[in-house]
N, C-alpha and C positions, 0 to 999 in steps of 0.2 A: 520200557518205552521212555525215553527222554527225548522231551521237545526243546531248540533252541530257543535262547530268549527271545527274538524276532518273531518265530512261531507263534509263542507265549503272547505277545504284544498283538500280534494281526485278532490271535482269537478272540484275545480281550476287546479290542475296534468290533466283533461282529456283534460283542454283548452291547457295546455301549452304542451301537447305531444301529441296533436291532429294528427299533421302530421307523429308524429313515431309510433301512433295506428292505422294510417290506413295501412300503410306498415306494422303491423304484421298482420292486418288481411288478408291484400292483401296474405304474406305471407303465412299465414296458411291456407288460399283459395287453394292455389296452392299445398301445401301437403296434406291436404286432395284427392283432384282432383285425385292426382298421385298414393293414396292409395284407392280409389277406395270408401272412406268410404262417408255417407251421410252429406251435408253441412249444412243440416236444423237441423242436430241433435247435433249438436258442440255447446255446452254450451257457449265455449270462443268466438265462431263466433259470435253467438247469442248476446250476452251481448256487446262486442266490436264494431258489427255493430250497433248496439241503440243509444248508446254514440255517434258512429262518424255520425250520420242521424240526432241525434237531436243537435249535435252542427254545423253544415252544415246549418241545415233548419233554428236553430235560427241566426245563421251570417247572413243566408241572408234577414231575417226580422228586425233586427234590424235597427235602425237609424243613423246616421253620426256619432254623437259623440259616441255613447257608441261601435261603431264597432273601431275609433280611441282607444276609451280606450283600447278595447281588444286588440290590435295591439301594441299600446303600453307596456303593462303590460302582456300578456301571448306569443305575437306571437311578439315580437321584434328580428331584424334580432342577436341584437349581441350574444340573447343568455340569456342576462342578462334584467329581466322584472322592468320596470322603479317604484320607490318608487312614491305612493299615490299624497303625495304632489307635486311631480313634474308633474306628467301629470294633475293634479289640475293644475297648473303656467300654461303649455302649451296651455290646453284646454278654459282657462279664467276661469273656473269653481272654486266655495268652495269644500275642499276637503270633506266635507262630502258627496255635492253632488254626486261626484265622484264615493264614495262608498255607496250610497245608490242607485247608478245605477249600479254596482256591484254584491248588495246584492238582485237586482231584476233580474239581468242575471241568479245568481247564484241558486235561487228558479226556475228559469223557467227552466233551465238546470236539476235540478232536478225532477219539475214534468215530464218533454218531459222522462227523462229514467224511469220515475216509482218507483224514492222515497219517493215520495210522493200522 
């Protein structure tokens, strides 16, 4: 399986706005609800809830470091996801390693929603 870099980029956006896609789906949970219309049948539901289930179920399977890394790099409080190298320094790791557990989050993010 090889994903394009673009691919690579969107998955990284669902980690790092993980917490403001579940508030719009919570969101649109709720206006659905209030229109009366079917929740199973919301394309945006549908697809939105996937992504935040499979990135949920993978955080909590992962291991110590690679949940650091993501912590670091997509769920950092300031805002701002720390460069490659530096969470390599922090974690004692080569930074290839780094992103080669990355680029295994990053496939497995994609099979859990059905890119591949």
């Amino acid at each position: 399986m090889r994903l394009e870099k673009y691919e690579i980029e969107v998955i990284e956006k669902y980690w790092i706005d993980y917490e403001e896609v579940k508030k719009r789906v919570q969101h649109r949970e709720y206006e659905l609800s209030q229109s009366g219309e079917n929740l199973a049948e919301n394309a945006f539901l549908e697809r939105h809830t996937t992504i935040i289930n499979a990135i949920k179920q993978l955080y909590s399977e992962i291991g110590e470091e690679l949940k650091n890394i993501v912590d670091m790099r997509y769920w950092n409080p300031s805002g701002v996801g720390e460069d490659w190298l530096i969470i390599s320094e922090c974690l004692y790791m080569s930074r290839s390693r780094v992103l080669k557990k990355r680029k295994w989050l990053i496939e497995k993010t994609a099979e859990r929603i059905g890119w591949v």
